[in-house]
TORVO-470735 format. One record per atom (N, C-alpha, C): residue number from 1; residue in three letters; atom name; x, y, z. Coordinates in nm, 2 decimals, padded with zeros to 4 digits. Each point is the difference from the previous one (the first is absolute). Example, Ala and Ser with C-alpha at 12.3 -4.5 7.8 and 13.67 -1.06 7.14 Angstrom:
2
1_ALA_N_01.32_-00.57_00.78
1_ALA_CA_-00.09_00.12_00.00
1_ALA_C_00.09_00.12_00.00
2_SER_N_-00.04_00.11_-00.07
2_SER_CA_00.09_00.11_00.00
2_SER_C_-00.08_00.11_00.08
***
This chain:
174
1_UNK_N_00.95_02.36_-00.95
1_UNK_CA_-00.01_00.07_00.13
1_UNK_C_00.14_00.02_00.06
2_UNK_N_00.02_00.12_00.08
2_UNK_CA_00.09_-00.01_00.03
2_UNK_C_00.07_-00.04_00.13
3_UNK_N_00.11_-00.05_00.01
3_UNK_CA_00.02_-00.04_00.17
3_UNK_C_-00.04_00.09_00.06
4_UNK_N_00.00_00.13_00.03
4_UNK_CA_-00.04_00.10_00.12
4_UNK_C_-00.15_-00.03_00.01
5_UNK_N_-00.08_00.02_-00.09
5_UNK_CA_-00.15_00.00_-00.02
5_UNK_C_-00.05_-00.12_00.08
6_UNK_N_00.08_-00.13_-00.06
6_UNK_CA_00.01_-00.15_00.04
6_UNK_C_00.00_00.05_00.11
7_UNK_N_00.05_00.01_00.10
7_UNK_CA_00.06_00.01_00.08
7_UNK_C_-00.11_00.06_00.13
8_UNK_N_-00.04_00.10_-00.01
8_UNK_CA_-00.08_00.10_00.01
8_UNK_C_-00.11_-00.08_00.04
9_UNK_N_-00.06_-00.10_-00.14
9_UNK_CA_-00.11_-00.05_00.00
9_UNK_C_00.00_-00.11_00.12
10_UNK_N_00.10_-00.03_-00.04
10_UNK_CA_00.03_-00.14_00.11
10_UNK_C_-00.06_00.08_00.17
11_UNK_N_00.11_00.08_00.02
11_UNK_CA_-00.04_00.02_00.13
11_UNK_C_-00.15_00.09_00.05
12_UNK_N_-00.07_00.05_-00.14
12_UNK_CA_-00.11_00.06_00.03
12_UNK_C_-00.12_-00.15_00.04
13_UNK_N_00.05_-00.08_-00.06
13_UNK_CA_-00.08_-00.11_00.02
13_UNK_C_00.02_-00.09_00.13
14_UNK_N_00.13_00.02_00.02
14_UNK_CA_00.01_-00.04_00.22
14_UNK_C_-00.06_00.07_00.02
15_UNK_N_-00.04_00.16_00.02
15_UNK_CA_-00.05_00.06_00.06
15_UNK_C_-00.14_-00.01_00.04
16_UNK_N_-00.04_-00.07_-00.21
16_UNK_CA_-00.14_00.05_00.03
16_UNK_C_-00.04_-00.15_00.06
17_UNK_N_00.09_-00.11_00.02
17_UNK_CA_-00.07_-00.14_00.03
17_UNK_C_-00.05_00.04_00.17
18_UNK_N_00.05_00.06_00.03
18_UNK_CA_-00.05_00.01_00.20
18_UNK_C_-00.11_00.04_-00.01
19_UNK_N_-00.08_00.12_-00.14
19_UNK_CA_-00.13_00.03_00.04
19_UNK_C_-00.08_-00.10_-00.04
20_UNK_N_00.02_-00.12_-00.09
20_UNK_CA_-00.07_-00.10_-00.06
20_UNK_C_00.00_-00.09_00.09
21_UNK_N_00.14_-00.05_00.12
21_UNK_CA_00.01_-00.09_00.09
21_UNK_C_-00.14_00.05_00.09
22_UNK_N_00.03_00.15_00.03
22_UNK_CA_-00.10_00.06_00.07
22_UNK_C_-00.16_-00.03_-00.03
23_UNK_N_-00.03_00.03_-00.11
23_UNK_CA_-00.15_-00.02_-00.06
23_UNK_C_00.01_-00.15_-00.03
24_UNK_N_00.09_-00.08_-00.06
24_UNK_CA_-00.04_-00.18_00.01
24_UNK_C_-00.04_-00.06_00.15
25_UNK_N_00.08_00.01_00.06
25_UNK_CA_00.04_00.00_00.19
25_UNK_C_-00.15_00.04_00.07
26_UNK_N_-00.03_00.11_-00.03
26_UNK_CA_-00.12_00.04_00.09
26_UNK_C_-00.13_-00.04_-00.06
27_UNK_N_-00.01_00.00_-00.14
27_UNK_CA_-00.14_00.03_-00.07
27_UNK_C_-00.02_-00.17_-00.06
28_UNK_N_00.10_-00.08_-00.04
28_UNK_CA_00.01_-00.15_-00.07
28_UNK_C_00.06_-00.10_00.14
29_UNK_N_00.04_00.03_00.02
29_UNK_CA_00.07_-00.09_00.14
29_UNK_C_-00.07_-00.03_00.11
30_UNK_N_-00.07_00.16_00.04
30_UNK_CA_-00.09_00.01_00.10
30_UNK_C_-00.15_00.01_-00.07
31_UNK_N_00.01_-00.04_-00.11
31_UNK_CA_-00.14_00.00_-00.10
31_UNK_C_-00.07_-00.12_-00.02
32_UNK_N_-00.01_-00.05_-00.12
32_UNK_CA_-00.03_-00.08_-00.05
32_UNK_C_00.11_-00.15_-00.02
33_UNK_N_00.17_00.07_00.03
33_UNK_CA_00.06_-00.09_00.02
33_UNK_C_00.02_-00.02_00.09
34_UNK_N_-00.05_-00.01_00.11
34_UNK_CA_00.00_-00.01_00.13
34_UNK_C_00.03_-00.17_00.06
35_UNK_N_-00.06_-00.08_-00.10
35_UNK_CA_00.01_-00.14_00.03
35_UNK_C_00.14_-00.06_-00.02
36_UNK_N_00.06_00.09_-00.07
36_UNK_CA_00.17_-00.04_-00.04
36_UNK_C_00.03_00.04_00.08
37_UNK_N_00.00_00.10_00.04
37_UNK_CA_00.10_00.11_00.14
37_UNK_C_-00.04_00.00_00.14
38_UNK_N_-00.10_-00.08_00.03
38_UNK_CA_-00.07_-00.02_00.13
38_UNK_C_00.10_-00.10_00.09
39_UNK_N_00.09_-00.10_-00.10
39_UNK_CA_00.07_-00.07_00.01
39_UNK_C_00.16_00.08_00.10
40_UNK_N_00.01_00.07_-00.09
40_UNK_CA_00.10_00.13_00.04
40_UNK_C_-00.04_00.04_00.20
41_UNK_N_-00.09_00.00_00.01
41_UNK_CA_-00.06_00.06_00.10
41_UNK_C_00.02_-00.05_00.11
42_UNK_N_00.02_-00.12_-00.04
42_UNK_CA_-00.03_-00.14_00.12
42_UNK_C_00.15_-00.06_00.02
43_UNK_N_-00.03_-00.09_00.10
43_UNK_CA_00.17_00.00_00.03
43_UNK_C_00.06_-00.11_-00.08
44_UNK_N_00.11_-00.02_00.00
44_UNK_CA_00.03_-00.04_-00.17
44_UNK_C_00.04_-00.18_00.06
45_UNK_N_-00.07_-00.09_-00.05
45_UNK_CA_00.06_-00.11_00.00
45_UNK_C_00.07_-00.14_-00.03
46_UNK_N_00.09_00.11_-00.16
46_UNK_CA_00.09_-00.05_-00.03
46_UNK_C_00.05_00.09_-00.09
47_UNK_N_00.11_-00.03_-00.10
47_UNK_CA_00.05_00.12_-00.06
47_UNK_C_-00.08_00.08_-00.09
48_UNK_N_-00.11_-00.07_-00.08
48_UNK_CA_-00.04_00.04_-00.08
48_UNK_C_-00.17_00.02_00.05
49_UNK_N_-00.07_00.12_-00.08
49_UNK_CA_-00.09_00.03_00.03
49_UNK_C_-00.09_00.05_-00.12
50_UNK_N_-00.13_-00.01_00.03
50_UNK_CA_-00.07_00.04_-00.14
50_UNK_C_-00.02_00.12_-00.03
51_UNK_N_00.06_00.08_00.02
51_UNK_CA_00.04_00.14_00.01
51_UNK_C_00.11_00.05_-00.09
52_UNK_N_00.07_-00.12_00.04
52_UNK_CA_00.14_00.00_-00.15
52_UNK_C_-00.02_-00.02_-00.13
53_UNK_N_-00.13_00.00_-00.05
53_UNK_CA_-00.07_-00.01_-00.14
53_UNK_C_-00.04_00.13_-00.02
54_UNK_N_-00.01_00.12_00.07
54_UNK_CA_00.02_00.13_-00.04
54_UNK_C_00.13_00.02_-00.08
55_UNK_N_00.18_-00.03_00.09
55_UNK_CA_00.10_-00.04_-00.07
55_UNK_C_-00.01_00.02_-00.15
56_UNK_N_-00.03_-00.16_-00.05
56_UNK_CA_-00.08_00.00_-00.16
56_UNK_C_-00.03_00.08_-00.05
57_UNK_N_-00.16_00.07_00.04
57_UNK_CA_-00.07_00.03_-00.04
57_UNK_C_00.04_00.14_-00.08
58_UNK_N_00.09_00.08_00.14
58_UNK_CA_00.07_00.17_-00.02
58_UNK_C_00.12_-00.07_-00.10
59_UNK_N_00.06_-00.11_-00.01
59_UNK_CA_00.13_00.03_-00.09
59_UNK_C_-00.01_-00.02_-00.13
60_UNK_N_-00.14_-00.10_-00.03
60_UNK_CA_-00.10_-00.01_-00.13
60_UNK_C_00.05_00.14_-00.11
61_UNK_N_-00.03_00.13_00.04
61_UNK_CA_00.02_00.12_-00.05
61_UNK_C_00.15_00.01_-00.08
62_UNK_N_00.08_00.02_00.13
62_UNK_CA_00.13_-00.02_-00.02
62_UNK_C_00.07_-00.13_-00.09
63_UNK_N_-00.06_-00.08_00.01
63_UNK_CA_00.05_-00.06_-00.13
63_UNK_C_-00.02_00.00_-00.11
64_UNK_N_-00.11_00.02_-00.06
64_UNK_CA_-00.05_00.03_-00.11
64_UNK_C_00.04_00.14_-00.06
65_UNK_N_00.01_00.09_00.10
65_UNK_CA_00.07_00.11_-00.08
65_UNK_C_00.13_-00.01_-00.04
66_UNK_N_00.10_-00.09_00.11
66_UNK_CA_00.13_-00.04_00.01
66_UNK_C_-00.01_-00.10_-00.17
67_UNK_N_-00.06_-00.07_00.00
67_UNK_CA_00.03_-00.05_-00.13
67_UNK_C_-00.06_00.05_-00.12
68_UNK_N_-00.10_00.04_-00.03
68_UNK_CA_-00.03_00.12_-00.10
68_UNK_C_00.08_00.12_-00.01
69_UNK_N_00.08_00.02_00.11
69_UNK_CA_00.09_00.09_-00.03
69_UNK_C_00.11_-00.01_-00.10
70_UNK_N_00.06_-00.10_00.10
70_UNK_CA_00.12_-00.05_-00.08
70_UNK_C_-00.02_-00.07_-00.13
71_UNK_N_-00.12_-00.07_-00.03
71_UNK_CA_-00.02_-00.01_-00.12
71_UNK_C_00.01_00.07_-00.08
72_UNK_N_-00.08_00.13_00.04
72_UNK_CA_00.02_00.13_-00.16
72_UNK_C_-00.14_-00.01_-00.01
73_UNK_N_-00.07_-00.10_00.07
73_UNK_CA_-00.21_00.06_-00.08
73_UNK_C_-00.04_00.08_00.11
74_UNK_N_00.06_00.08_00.10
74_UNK_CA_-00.05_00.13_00.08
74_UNK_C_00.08_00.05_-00.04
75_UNK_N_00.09_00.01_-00.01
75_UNK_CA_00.15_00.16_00.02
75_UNK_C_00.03_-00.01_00.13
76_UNK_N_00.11_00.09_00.03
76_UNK_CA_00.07_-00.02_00.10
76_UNK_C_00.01_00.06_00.15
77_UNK_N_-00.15_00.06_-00.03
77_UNK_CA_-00.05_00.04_00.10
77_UNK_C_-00.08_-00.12_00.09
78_UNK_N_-00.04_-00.09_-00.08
78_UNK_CA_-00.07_-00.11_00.10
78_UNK_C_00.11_-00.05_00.09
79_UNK_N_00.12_00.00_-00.05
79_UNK_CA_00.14_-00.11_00.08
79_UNK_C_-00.01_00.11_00.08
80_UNK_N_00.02_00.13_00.00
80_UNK_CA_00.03_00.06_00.13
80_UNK_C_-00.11_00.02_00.10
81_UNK_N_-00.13_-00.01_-00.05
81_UNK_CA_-00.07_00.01_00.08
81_UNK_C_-00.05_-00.15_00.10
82_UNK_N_00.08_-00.13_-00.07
82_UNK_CA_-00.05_-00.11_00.00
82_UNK_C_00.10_-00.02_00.16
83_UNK_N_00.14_00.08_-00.03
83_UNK_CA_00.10_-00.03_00.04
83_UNK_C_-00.04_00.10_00.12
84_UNK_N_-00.06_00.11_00.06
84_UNK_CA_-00.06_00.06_00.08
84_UNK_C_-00.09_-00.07_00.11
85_UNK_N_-00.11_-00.09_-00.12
85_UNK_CA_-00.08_-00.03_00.14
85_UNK_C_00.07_-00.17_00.05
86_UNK_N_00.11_-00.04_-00.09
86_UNK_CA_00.08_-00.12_00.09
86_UNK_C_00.09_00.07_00.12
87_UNK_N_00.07_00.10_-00.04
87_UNK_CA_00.07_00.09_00.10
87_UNK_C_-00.09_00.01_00.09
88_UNK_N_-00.12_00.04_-00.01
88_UNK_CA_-00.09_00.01_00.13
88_UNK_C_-00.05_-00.12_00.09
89_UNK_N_00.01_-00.04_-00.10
89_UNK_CA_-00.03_-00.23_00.07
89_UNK_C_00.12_00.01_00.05
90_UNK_N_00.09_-00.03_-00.01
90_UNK_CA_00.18_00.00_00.10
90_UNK_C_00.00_00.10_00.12
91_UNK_N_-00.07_00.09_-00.03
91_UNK_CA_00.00_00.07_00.09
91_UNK_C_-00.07_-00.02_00.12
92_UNK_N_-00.13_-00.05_-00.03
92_UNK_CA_-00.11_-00.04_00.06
92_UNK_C_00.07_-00.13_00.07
93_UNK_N_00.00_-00.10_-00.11
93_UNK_CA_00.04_-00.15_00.08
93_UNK_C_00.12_00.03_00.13
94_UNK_N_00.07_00.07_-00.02
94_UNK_CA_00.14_00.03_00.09
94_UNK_C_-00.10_00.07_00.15
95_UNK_N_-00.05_00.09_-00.06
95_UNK_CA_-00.04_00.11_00.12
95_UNK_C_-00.12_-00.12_00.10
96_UNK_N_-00.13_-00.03_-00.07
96_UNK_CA_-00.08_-00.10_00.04
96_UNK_C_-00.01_-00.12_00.05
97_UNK_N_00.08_-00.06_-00.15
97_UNK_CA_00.06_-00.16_00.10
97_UNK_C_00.13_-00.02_00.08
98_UNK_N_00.05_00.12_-00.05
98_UNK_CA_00.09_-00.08_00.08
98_UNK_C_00.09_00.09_00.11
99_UNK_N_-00.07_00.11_-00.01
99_UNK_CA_00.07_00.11_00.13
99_UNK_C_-00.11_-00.01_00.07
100_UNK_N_-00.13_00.00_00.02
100_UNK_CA_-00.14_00.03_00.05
100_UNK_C_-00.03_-00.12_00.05
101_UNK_N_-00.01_-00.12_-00.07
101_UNK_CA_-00.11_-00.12_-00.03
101_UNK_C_00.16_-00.11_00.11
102_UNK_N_00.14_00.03_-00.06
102_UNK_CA_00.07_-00.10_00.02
102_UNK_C_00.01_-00.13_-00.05
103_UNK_N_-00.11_00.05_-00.12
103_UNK_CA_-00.02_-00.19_-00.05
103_UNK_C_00.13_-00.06_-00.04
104_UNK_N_00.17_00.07_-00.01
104_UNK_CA_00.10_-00.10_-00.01
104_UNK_C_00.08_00.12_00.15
105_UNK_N_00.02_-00.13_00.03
105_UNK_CA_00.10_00.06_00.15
105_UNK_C_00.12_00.12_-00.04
106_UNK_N_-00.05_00.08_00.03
106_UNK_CA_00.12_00.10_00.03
106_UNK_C_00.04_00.11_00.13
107_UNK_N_00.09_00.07_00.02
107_UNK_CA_00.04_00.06_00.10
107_UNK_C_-00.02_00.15_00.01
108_UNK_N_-00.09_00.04_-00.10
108_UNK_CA_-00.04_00.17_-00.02
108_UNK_C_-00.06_00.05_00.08
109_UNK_N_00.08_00.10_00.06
109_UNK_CA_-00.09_00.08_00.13
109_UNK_C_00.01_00.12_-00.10
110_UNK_N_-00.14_00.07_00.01
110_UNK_CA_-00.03_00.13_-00.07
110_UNK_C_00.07_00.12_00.12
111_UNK_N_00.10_00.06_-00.07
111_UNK_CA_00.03_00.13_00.09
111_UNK_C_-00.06_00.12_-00.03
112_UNK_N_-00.02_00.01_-00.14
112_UNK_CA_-00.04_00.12_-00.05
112_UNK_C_-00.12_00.07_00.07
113_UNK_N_-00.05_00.13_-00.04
113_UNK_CA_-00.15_00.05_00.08
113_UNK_C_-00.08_-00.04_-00.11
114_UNK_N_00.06_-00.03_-00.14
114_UNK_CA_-00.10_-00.02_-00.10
114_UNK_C_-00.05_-00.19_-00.02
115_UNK_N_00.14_-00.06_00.07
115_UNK_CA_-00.04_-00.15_-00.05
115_UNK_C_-00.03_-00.02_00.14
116_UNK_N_-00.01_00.03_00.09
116_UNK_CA_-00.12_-00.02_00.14
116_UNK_C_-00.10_00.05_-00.02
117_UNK_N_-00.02_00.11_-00.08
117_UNK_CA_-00.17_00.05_-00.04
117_UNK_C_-00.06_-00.11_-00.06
118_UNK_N_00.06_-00.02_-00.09
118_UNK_CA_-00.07_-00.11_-00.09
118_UNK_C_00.02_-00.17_00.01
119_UNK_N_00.07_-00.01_00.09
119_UNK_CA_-00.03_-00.09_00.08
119_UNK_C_-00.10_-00.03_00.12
120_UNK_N_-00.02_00.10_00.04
120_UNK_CA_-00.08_00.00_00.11
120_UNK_C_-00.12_00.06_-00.05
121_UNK_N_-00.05_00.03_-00.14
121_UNK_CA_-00.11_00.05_-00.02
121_UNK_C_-00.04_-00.12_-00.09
122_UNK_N_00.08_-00.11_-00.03
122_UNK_CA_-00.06_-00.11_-00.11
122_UNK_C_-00.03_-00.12_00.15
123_UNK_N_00.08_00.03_00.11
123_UNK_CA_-00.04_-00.08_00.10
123_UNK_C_-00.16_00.02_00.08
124_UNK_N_00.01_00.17_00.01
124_UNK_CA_-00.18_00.02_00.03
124_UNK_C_-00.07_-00.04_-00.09
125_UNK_N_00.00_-00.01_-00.11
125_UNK_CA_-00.05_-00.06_-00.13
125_UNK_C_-00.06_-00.12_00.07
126_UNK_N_00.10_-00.10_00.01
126_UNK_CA_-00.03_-00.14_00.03
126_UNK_C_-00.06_-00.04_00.14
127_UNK_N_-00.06_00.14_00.11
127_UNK_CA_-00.03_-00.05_00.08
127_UNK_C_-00.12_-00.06_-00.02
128_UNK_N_-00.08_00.06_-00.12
128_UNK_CA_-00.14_-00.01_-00.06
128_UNK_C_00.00_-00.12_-00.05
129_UNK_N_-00.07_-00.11_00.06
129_UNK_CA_-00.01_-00.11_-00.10
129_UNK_C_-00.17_-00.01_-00.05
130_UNK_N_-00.08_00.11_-00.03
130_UNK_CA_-00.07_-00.04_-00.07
130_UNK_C_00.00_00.14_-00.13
131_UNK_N_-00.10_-00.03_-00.09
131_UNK_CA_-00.02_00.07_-00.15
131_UNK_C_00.01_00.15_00.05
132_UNK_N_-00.08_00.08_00.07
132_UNK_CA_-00.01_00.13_00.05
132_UNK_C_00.08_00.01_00.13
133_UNK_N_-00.01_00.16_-00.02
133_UNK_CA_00.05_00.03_00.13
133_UNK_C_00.21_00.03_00.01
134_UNK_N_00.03_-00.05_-00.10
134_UNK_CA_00.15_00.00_-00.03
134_UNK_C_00.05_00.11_-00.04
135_UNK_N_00.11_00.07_00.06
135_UNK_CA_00.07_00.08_00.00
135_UNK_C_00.13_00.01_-00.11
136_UNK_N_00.07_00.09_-00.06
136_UNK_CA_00.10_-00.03_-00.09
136_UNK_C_00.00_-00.05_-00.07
137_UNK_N_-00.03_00.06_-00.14
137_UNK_CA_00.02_-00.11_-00.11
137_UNK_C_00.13_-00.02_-00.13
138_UNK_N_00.06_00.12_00.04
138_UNK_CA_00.11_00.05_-00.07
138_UNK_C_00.13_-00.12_00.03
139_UNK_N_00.11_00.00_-00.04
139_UNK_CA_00.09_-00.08_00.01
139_UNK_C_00.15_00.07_00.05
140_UNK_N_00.01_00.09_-00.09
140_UNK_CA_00.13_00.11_00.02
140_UNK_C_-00.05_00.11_00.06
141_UNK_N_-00.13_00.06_-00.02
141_UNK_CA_00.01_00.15_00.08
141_UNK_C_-00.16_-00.05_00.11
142_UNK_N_-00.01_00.04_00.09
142_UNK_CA_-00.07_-00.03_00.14
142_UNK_C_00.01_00.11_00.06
143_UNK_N_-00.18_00.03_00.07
143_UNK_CA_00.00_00.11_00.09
143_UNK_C_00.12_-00.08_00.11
144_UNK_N_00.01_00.11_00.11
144_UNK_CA_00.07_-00.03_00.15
144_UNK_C_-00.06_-00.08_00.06
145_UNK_N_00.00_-00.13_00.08
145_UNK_CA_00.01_-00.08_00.09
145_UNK_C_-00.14_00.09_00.07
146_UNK_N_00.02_00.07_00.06
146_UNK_CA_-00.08_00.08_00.08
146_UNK_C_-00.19_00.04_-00.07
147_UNK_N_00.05_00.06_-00.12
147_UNK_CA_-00.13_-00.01_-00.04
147_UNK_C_-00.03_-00.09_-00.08
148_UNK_N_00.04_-00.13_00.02
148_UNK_CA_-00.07_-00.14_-00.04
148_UNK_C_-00.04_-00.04_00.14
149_UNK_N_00.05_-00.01_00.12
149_UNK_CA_-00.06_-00.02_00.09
149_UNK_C_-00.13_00.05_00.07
150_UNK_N_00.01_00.14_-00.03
150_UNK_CA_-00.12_00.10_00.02
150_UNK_C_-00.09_-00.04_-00.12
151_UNK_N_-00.03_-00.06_-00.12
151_UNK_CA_-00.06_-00.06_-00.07
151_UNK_C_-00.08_-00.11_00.05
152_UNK_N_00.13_-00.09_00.06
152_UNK_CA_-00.05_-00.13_00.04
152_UNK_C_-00.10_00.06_00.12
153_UNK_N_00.05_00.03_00.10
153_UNK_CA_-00.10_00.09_00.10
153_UNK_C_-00.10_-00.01_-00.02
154_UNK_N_-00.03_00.15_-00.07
154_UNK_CA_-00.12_00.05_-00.07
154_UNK_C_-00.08_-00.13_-00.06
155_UNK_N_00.04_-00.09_-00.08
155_UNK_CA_-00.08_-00.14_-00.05
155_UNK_C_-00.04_-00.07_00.11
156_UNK_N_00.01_00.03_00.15
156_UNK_CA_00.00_-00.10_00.14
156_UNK_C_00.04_-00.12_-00.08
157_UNK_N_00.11_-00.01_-00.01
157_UNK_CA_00.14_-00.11_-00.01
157_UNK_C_-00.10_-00.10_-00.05
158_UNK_N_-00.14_00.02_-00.07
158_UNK_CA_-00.09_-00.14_-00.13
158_UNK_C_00.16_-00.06_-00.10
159_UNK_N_-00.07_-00.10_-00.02
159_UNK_CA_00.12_-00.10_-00.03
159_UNK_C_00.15_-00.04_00.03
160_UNK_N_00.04_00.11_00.17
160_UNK_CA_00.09_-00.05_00.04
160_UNK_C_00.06_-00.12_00.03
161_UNK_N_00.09_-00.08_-00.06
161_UNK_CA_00.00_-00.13_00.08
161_UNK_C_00.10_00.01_00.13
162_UNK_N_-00.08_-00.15_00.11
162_UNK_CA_00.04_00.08_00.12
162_UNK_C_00.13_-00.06_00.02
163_UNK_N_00.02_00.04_00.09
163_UNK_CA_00.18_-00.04_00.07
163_UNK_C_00.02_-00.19_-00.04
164_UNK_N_00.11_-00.02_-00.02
164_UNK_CA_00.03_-00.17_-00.02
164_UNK_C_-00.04_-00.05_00.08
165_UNK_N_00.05_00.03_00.17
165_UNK_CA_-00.10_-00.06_00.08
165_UNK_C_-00.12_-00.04_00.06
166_UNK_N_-00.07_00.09_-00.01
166_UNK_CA_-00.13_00.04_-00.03
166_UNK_C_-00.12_-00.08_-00.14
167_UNK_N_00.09_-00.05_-00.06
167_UNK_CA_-00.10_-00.06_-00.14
167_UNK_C_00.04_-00.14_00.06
168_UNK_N_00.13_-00.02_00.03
168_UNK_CA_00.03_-00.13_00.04
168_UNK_C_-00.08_-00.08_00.13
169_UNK_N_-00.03_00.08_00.07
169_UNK_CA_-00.07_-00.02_00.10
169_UNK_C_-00.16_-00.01_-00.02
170_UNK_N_00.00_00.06_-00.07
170_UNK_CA_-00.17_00.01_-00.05
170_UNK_C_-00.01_-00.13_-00.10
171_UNK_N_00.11_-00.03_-00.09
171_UNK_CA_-00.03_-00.13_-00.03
171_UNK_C_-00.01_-00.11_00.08
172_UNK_N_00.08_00.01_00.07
172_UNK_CA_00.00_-00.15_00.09
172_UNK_C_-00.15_00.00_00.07
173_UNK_N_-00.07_00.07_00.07
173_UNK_CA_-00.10_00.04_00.05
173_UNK_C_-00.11_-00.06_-00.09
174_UNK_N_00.02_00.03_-00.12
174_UNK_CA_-00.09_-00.06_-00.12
174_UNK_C_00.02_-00.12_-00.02
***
């Protein structure tokens, strides 16, 4: 195969990981894996969460093509394709954990219109802490802020969770 084709393949397969992030995320996450990612939902009380066994689960692929590749028993379209959906895990982990999530301290303020879109559309995401009712499931590309809000709306804000204050006070009450 050739470098260009390589090449090609590689980035057809970032491309195509956001519709699979898309269809894992909404249909598996908010599905039947729901018990892993429900964790995700809730507020986090320590670094690690049972939600990070997704992690695993998506880079499972990627390695196995990554070393059958390089082996010679796929050809060398598996390495590029292997090497695609890890490109998309780096991409993911950077954008998710750690520009979005902050799970390691950093100082990133999104200036862009596009990394405030999707910032602020993986944030309406997370106002939903239950299975339905959740808005945005994409990672890199996201309706406008505005019509995730008019979503939420339209749902009368079911599964919103409410302001910090507000839960906090309703606990103590309990």
């Amino acid at each position: 195969m050739s470098i260009g084709l390589g090449i090609l393949l590689f980035l057809l397969t970032v491309a195509l990981m956001e519709g699979w992030a898309y269809v894992a995320h909404r249909w598996i996450m908010h599905g039947p894996g729901w018990f892993l990612h429900k964790s995700h939902h809730a507020p986090r009380t320590g670094f690690w969460e049972l939600n990070d066994l997704y992690f695993v689960i998506f880079a499972a692929p990627s390695i196995t093509l990554l070393v059958m590749g390089t082996s010679g028993a796929w050809g060398a379209w598996a390495t590029w394709v292997g090497a695609g959906i890890a490109a998309y895990g780096a991409i993911y982990l950077g954008f998710h954990d750690i520009i979005v999530h902050q799970r390691w301290p950093n100082r990133y303020v999104a200036r862009s219109a596009y990394m405030k879109r999707i910032v602020q559309a993986h944030r309406l995401h997370h106002v939903v802490e239950t299975k339905q009712g959740t808005v945005s499931f994409g990672f890199l590309i996201a309706p406008k802020p505005e019509v995730l809000k008019a979503q939420l709306k339209a749902r009368d804000r079911a599964g919103v969770r409410a302001p910090r204050e507000r839960a906090e006070a309703r606990d103590e009450l309990a």
